[in-house]
C-alpha positions in Angstrom: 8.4 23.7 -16.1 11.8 22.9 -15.4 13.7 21.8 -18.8 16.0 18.5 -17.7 19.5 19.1 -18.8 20.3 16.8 -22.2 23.6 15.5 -20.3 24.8 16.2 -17.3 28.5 17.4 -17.5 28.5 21.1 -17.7 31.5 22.2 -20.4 33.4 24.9 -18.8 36.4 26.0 -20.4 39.1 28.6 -19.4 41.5 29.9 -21.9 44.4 33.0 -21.0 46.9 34.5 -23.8 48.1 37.1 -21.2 46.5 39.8 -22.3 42.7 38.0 -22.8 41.0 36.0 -20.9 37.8 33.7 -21.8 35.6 31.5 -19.2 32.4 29.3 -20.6 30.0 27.3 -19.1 27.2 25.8 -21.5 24.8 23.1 -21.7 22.4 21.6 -23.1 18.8 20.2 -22.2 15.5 19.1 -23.9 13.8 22.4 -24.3 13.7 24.6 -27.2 14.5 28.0 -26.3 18.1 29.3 -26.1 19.6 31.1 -23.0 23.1 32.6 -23.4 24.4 35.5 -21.3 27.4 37.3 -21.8 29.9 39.6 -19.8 33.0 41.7 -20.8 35.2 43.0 -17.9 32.3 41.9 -15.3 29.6 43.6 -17.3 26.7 42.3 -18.5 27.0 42.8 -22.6 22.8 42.1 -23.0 23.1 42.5 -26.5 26.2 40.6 -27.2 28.7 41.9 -29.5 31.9 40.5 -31.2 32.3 37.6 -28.2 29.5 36.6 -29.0 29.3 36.4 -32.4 32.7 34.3 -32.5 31.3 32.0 -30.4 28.0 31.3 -32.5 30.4 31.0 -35.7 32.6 28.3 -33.5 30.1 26.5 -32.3 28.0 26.4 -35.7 31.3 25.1 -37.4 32.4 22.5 -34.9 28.9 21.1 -35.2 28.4 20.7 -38.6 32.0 19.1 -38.5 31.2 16.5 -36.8 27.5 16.4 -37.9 29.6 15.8 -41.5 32.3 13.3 -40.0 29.4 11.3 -37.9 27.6 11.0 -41.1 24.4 13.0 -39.7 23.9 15.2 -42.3 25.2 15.2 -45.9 27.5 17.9 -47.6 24.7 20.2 -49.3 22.6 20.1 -45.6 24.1 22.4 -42.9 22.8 22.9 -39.2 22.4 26.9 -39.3 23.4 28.5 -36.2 19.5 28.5 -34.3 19.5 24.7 -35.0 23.0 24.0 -32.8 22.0 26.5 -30.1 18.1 25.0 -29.3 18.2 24.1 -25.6 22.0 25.5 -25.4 21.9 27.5 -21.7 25.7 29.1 -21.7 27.6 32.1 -19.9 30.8 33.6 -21.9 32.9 35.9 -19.8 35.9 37.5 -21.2 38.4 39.9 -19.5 39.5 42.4 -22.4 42.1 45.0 -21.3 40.8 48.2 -23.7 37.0 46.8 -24.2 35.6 49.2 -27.2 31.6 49.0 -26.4 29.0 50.4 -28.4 26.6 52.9 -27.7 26.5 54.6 -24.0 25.2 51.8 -21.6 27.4 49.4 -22.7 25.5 46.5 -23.7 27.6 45.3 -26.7 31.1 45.0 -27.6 32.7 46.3 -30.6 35.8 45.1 -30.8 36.2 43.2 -34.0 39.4 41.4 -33.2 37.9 39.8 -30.2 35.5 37.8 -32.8 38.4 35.5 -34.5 40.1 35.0 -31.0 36.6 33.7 -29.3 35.9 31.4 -32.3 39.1 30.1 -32.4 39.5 29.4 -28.7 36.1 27.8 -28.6 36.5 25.7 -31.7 39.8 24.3 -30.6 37.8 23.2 -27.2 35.1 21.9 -28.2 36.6 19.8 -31.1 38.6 18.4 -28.2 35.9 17.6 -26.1 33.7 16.4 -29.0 36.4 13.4 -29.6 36.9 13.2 -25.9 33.2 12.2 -25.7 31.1 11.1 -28.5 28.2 10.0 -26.8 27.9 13.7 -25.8 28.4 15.1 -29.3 26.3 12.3 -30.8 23.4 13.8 -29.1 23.9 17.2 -29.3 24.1 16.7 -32.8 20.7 14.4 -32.7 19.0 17.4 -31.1 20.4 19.6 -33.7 19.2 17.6 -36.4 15.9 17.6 -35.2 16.1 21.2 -34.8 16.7 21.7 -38.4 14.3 19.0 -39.5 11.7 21.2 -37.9 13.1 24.2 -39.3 13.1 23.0 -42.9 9.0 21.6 -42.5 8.0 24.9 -40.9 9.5 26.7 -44.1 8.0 24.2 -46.5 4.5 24.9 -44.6 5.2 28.5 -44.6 5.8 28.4 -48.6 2.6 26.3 -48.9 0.6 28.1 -47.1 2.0 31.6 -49.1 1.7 29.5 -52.4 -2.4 29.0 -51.2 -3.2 32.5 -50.6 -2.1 33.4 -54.0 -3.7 30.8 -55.8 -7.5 31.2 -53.7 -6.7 35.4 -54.7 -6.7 35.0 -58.7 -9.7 35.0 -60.0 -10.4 32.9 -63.0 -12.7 34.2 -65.9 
């Protein structure tokens, strides 16, 4: 089943310091599942690594920003970062000029500076184009909401259900 996109601008984003280089593309659409793939130096990094990482933190902050600011959710309730990426299909690729990888094939970065500069770089963007275009942010925080609504009821039937098997074990005199 193909999953219809939630809007239909792609956000791409380029960002250069002269010595790093980060390209994006995400979007959103109504399924569930999330789809990101990642790529250091052309290489496919299938288990992410420090990229990655600062671009979950980012993307988790900015939301519950504006989530906060658009008066979505209250202070004491937080999107966590699986809420924000539900339906989120992105591709991060980032020229590093000494990539530090970890383990033999490759498949995750390790260099830990690489985190702060991803997040801040996406932050910074997507606070821009979250004022730039409310409508879009409005429902991408909607769907996040509702992603964390079903998060919260799944744990409460999870507790309840862990609560019942107890209680049926004890036996009473």
């Amino acid at each position: 089943a193909k999953k219809e996109p939630l809007f239909p601008e792609v956000i791409h984003f380029r960002e250069d310091d002269n010595v790093n280089v980060l390209e994006m593309a995400m979007q959103y659409n109504d399924g569930y599942g999330e789809q990101l793939f990642s790529f250091v130096n052309n290489i496919n990094t299938v288990e992410g690594g420090s990229h990655v990482a600062g671009f979950k933190s980012a993307l988790t902050k900015i939301c519950n920003k504006k989530a906060l600011e658009l008066n979505i959710v209250k202070k004491d309730e937080g999107f966590s970062s699986e809420d924000v990426r539900e339906g989120l299909v992105c591709v991060i690729s980032l020229k590093v000029p000494e990539p530090q990888f970890e383990g033999q094939t490759k498949t995750k970065l390790g260099n830990s500076d690489i985190k702060g500069i991803v997040d801040s770089w996406t932050f910074a963007y997507l606070e821009t184009f979250f004022e730039e275009n409310p409508a879009i942010a409005r429902k991408i925080l909607q769907k996040a909401e509702i992603a964390r609504r079903a998060r919260e009821a799944a744990k409460k039937a999870r507790d309840l259900t862990r609560r019942k098997t107890v209680l049926e074990s004890v036996i009473l005199p």
